[in-house]
C-alpha positions as CSV (number, residue, x, y, z in Angstrom):
1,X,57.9,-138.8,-0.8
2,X,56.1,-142.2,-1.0
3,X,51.6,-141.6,-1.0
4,X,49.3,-144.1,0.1
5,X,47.4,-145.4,-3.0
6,X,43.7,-144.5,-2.8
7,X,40.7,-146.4,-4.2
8,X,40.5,-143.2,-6.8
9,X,43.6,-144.3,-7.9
10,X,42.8,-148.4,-8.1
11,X,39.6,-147.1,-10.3
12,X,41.9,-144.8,-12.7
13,X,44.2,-147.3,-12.8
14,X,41.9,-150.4,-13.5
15,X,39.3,-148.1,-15.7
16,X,36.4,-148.6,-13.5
17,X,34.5,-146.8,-11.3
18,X,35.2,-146.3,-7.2
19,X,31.8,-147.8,-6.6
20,X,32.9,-151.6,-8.9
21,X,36.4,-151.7,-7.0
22,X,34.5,-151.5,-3.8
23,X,31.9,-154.2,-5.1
24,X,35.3,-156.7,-6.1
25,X,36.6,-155.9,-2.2
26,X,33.9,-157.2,-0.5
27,X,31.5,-159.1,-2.7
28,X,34.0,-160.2,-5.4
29,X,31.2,-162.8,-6.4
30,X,28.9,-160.3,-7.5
31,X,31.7,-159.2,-10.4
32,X,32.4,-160.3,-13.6
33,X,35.6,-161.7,-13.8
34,X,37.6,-159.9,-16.6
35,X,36.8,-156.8,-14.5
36,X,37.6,-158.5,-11.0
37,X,40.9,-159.8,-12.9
38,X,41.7,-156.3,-14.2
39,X,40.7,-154.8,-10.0
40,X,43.1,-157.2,-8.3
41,X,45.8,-156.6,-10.8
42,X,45.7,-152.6,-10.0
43,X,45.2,-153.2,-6.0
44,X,48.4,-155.8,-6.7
45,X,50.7,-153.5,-8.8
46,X,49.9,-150.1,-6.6
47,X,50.1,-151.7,-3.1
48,X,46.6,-150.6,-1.9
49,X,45.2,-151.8,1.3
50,X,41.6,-151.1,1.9
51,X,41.0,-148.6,4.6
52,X,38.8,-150.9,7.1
53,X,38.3,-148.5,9.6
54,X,35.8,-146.3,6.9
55,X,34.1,-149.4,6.0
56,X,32.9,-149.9,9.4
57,X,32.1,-146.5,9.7
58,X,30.1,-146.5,6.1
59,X,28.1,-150.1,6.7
60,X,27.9,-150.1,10.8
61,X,29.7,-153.5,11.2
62,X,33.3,-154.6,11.7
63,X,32.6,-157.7,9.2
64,X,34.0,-160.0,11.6
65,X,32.7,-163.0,13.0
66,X,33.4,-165.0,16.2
67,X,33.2,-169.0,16.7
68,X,34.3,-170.1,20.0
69,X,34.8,-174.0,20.1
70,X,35.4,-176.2,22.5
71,X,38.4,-177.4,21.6
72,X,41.8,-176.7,19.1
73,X,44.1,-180.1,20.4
74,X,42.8,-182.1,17.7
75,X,40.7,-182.7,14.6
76,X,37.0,-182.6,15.5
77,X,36.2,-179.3,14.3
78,X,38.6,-178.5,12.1
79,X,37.3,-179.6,8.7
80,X,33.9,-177.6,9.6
81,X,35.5,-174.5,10.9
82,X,37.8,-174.7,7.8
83,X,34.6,-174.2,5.2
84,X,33.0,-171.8,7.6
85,X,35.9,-169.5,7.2
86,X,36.4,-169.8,3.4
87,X,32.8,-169.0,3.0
88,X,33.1,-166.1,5.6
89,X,35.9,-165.0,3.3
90,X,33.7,-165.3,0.2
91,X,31.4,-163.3,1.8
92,X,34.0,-160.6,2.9
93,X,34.4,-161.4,6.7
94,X,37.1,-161.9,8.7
95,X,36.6,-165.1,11.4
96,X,38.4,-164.9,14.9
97,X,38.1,-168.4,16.6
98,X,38.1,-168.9,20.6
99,X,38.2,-172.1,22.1
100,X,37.0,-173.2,25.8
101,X,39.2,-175.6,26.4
102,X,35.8,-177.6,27.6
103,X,36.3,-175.5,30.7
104,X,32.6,-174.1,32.2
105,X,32.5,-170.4,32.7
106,X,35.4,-169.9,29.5
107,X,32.6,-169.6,27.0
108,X,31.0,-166.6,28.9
109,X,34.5,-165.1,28.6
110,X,35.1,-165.6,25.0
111,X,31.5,-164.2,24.0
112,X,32.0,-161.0,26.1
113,X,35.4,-160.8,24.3
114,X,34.2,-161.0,21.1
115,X,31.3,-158.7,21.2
116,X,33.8,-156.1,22.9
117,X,35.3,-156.5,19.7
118,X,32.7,-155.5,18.0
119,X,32.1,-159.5,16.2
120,X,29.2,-158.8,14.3
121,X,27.9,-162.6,14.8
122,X,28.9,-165.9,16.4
123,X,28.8,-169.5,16.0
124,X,28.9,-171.4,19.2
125,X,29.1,-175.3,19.5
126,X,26.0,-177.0,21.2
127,X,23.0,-175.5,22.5
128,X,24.1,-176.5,26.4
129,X,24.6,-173.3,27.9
130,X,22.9,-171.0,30.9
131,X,20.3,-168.7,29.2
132,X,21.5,-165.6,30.8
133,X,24.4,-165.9,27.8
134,X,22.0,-165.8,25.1
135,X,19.5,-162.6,26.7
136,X,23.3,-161.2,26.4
137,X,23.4,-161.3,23.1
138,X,20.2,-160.4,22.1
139,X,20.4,-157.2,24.6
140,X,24.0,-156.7,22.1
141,X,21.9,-157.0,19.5
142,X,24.6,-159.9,18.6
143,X,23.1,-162.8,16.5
144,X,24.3,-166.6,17.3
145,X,24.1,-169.6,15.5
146,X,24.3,-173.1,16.8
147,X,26.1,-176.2,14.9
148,X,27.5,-179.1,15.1
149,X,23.8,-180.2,17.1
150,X,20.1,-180.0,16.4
151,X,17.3,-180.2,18.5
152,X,14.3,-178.5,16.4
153,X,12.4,-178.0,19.9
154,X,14.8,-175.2,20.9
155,X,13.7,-172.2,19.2
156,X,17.6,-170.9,18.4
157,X,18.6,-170.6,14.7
158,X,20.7,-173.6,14.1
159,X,22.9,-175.5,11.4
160,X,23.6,-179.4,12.5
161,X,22.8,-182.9,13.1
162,X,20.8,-185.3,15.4
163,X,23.8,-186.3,17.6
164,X,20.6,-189.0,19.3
165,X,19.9,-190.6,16.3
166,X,22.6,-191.2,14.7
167,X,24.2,-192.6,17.5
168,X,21.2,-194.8,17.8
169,X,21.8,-195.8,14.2
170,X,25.2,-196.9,14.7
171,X,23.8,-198.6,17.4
172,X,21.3,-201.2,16.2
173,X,24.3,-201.7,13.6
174,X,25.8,-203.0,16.3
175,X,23.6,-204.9,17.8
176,X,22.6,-207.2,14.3
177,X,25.7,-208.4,14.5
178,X,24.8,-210.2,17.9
179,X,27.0,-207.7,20.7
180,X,25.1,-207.6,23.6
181,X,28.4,-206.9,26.2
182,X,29.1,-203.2,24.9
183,X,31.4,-200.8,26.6
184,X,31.0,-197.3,26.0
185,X,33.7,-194.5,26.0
186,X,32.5,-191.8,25.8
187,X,33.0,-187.6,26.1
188,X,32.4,-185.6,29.6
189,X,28.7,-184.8,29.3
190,X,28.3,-182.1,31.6
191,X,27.9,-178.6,29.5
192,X,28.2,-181.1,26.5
193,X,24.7,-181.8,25.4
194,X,26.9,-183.8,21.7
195,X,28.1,-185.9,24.1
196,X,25.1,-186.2,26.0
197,X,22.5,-186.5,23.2
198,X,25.4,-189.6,22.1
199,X,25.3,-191.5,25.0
200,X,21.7,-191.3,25.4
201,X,21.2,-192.7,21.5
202,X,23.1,-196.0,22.6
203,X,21.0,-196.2,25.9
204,X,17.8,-195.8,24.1
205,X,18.6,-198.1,21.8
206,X,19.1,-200.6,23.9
207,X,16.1,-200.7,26.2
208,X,14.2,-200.4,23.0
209,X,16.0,-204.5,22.0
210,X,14.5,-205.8,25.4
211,X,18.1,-205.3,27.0
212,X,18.9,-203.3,30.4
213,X,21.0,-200.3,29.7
214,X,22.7,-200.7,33.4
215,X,24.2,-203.8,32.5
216,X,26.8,-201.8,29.8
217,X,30.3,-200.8,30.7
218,X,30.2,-196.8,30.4
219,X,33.3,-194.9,31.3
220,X,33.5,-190.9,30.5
221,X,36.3,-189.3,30.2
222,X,38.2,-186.1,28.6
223,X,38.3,-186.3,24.8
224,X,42.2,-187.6,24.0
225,X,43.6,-190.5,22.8
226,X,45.7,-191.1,26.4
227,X,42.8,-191.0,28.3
228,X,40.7,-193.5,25.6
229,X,43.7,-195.7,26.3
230,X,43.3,-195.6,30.1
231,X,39.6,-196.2,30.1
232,X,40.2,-198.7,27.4
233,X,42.4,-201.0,29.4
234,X,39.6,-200.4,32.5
235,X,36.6,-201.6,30.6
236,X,39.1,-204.6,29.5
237,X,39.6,-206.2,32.7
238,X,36.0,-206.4,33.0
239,X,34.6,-209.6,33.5
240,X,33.2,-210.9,31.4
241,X,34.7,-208.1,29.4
242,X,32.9,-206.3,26.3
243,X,32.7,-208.0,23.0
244,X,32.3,-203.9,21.9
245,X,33.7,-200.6,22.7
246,X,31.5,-197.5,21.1
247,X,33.4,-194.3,21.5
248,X,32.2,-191.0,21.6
249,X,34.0,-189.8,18.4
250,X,36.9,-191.0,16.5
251,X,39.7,-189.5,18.8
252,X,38.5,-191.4,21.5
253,X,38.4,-194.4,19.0
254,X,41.9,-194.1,18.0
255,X,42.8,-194.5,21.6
256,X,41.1,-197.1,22.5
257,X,42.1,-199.1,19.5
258,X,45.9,-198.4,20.4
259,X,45.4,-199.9,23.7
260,X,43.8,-203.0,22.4
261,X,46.9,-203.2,20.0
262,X,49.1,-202.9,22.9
263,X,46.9,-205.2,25.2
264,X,48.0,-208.2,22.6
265,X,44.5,-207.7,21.3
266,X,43.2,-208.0,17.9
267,X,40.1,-205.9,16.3
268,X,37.5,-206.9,15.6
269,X,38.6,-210.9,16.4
270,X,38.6,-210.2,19.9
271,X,37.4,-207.0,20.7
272,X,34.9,-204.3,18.5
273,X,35.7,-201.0,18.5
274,X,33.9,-198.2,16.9
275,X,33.9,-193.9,16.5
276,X,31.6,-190.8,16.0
277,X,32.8,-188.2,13.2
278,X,34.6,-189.5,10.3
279,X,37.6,-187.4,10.5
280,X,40.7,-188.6,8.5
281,X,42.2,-190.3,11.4
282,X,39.2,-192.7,11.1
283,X,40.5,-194.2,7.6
284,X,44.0,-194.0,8.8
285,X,44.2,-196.5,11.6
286,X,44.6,-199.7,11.7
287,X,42.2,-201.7,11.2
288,X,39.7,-198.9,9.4
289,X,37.5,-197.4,12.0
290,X,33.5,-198.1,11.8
291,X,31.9,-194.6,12.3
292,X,29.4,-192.0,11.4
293,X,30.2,-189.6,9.0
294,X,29.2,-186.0,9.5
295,X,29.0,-183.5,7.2
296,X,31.6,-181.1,8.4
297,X,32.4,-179.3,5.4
298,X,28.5,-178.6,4.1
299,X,27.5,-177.9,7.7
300,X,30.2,-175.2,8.6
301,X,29.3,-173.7,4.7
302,X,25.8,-173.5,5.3
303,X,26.2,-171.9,9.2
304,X,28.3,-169.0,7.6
305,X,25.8,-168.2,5.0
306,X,23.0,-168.5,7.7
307,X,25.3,-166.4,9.9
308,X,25.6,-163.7,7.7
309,X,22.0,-163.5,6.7
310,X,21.1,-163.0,10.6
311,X,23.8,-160.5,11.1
312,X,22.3,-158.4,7.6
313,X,19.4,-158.6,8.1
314,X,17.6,-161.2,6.3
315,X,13.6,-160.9,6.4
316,X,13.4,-164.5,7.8
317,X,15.8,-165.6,9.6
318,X,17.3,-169.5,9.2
319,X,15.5,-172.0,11.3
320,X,16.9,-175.3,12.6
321,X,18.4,-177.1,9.7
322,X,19.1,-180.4,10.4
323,X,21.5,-182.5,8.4
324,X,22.3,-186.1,7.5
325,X,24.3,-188.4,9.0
326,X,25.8,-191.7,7.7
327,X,26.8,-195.2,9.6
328,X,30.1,-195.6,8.1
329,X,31.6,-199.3,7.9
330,X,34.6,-200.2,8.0
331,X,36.7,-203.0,9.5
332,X,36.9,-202.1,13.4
333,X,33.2,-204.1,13.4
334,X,32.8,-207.4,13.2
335,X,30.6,-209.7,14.8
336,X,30.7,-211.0,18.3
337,X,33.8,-213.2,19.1
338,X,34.0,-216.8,19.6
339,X,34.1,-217.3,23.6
């Protein structure tokens, strides 16, 4: 009759002790590695499985963590989402990911969800959200960390970037090389303060040159690359049309540069176009797209280690830690065309 293996018998079998086979399971970091080398090899050969349901009991947590995003259809969170997880991992937790669909009410859902599931922590996206969520979780005694955003005036633990200014940066980027006709496609902004905070950058930006923010060509719109192709060919039968198009991230980009292709248009000759994000599709278009890169991978590595800290414990907890942002150049700028 076939036994479950045991961690006594991983120990016997590896030479160590219960308590170092228990230290290589969930904080393999913290052991040497002949001795995690010689663990894994016995939990390999005798087909043990930790029990996770005494491991809860034993440290009070379920070492899971939740992240509910807005959106799983394409690439904008993926590269973040995919550190966060490998550092949970490190770390010993397990991530379950939720995603909105951008649809208001669905985030109240997914949290309630989550904590019923006893998630231990959770990332949300943005700090746009009504108030009665968060005195939710702190009556759970559930810790939440924001990313992908950072506004240092909102007293909320936070790993992310100043989606204002570095739209503004990108802006007056834009503006030395002459463009004064800009169109603007840009994300929904209701319950999306990125968006928002986005928009607002090029706005701001603007007045501040002496120019009249009304006078731009601003279409919102659902983030895909259809609907940047729609609003695209709108803001293209302006007249006089925009010498510019700034999107609200690099999928909307993609699409609007696919209608200008199809429009008999050439960029940046005829027609500017640039993005928000840096995801791969942004060096994989034709031409390049101009952008601003965020840093996906070091933001959603530093929100799990900041995650994890809140839900253990940690003296001080992590303040708002804003990160850098870059204007990226590439050949989807140019200056303003010949009329």
């Amino acid at each position: 009759m076939r036994t479950t293996p045991t961690l006594d018998d991983v120990a016997r079998k590896a030479g160590v002790s219960t308590a170092t086979v228990s230290r290589c399971l969930n904080t393999p970091d913290r052991v040497v590695k002949d001795t995690r080398d010689k663990v894994m090899y016995a939990v390999e050969a005798l087909g043990y499985t930790p029990n996770f349901g005494a491991r809860v009991m034993a440290a009070k947590r379920t070492f899971t963590i939740g992240a509910i995003i807005p959106t799983m259809e394409n690439a904008i969170f993926a590269r973040g989402i995919q550190a966060f997880q490998e550092e949970l991992h490190r770390r010993g937790y397990t991530l379950l990911v939720s995603s909105t669909g951008y649809r208001p009410g669905a985030e109240e859902e997914q949290v309630r969800a989550l904590v019923g599931r006893g998630a231990d922590g959770l990332l949300l996206i943005g700090y746009d959200r009504d108030p009665a969520l968060y005195q939710y979780l702190d009556r759970q005694s559930v810790p939440a960390l924001i990313a992908w955003a950072h506004k240092p005036q909102i007293d909320r633990p936070a790993i992310g970037f100043d989606n204002h200014a570095a739209m503004a940066e990108l802006t007056r980027e834009v503006l030395a090389r002459g463009h004064r006709r800009i169109g603007v496609i840009s994300g929904m902004v209701e319950g999306n303060d990125r968006a928002a905070d986005r928009l607002k950058g090029i706005r701001d930006t603007v007045h501040a040159q002496g120019l009249d923010p009304a006078d731009m060509f601003e279409i919102q719109t659902p983030y895909g690359i259809e609907t940047a192709e729609r609003a695209m060919e709108t803001l293209m039968q302006a007249a006089p049309r925009p010498t510019i198009v700034m999107c609200g991230n690099d999928v909307l980009a993609a699409g609007a540069l696919r209608a200008a292709r199809l429009m008999g248009l050439s960029v940046p000759q005829d027609v500017s176009v640039t993005g928000f994000d840096d995801i791969e599709l942004a060096r994989i278009v034709t031409p390049a797209l101009t952008t601003v890169h965020l840093p996906h991978r070091e933001m959603g590595t530093k929100a799990a280690t900041a995650l994890i800290a809140l839900v253990e414990g940690a003296p001080e907890g992590p303040a708002a830690v804003k990160l850098d942002t870059v204007v990226t150049l590439r050949d989807s700028l140019g200056p303003v065309p010949a009329d």
